[in-house]
C-alpha positions as CSV (number, residue, x, y, z in Angstrom):
1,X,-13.6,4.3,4.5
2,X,-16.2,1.4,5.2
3,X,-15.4,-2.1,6.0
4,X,-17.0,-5.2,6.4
5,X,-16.6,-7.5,9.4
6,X,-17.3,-11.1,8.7
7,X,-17.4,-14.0,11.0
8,X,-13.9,-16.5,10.3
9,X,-16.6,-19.3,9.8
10,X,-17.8,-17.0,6.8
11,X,-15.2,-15.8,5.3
12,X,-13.6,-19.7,4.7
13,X,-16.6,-19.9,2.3
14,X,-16.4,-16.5,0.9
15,X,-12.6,-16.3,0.5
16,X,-12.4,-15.3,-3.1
17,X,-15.3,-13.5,-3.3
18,X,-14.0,-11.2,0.2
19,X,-10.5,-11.2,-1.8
20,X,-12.3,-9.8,-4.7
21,X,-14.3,-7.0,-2.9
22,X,-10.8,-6.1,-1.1
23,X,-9.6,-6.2,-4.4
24,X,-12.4,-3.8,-6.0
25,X,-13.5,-1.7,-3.9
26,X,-10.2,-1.3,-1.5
27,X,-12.3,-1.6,1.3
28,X,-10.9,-3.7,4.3
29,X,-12.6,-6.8,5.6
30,X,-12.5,-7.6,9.1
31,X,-12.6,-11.4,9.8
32,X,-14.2,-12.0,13.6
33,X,-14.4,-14.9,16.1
34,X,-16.6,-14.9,18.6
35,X,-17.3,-11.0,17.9
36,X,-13.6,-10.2,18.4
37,X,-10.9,-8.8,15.3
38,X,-8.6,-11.7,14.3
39,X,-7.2,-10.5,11.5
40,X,-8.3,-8.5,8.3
41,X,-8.1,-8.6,4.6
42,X,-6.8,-5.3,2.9
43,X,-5.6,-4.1,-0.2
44,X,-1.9,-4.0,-1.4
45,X,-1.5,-0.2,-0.9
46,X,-2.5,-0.5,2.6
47,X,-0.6,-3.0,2.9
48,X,2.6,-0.7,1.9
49,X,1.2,2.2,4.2
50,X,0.6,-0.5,7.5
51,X,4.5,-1.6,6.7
52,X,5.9,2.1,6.6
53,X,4.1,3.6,9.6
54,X,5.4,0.2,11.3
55,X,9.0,0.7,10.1
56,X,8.5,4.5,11.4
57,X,8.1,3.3,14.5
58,X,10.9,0.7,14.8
59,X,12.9,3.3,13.8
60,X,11.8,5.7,16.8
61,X,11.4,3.3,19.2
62,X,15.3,2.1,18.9
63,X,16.5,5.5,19.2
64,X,15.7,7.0,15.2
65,X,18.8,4.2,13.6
66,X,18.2,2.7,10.4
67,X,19.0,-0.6,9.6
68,X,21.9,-1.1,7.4
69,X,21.7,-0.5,4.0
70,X,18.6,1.7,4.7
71,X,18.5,5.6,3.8
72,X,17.5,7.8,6.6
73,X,14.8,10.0,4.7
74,X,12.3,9.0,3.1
75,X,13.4,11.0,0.3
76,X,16.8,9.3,0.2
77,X,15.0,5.4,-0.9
78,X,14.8,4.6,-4.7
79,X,12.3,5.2,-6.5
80,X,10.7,1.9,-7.3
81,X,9.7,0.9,-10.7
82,X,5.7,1.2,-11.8
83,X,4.1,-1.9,-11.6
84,X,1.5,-3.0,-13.7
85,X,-2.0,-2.9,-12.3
86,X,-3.6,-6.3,-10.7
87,X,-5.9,-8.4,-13.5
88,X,-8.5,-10.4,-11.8
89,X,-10.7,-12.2,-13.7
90,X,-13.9,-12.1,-11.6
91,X,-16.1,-9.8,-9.7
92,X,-17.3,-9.2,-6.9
93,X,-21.5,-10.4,-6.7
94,X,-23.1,-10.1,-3.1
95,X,-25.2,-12.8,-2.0
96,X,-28.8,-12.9,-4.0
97,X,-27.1,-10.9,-7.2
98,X,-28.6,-11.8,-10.5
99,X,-28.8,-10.4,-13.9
């Protein structure tokens, strides 16, 4: 998967337009400082993946206990309703786009 990393300076400027192409294309954008990750624009399914893998480990690293009220498989949760796909009512034009 590609990503784009684009200077914080940048991205204040290009905010909707970077949340759009996030929301689009799925691919991450990187937002830098001085050449160096601060943090990153994804979309909302890895979003859901970043926050499983991180529960996963919380739940190693204390010794493989759940929190309470918290099935021990993953095939134990609920299945969660469908949601209705994202609308957005723009799209995403790079820099010098015309029709």
């Amino acid at each position: 998967m590609n990503h784009v990393d684009v200077p914080v300076t940048e991205a204040r400027a290009q905010f909707a337009d970077l949340v759009n192409r996030v929301a689009y294309t799925g691919e991450p954008v990187k937002l830098t400082r001085r050449g160096r990750v601060m943090a990153a624009l994804v979309s909302p399914e890895d979003l859901e993946l970043l926050e499983a893998v991180r529960a996963q480990r919380a739940d190693l690293q204390v010794g493989g206990t759940v929190p309470p009220g918290q099935p021990s498989r993953p095939a134990e949760r609920p299945q969660q309703q469908p949601q209705p796909p994202m609308r957005i009512a723009a799209e995403y034009r790079p820099p010098g786009f015309s029709r």
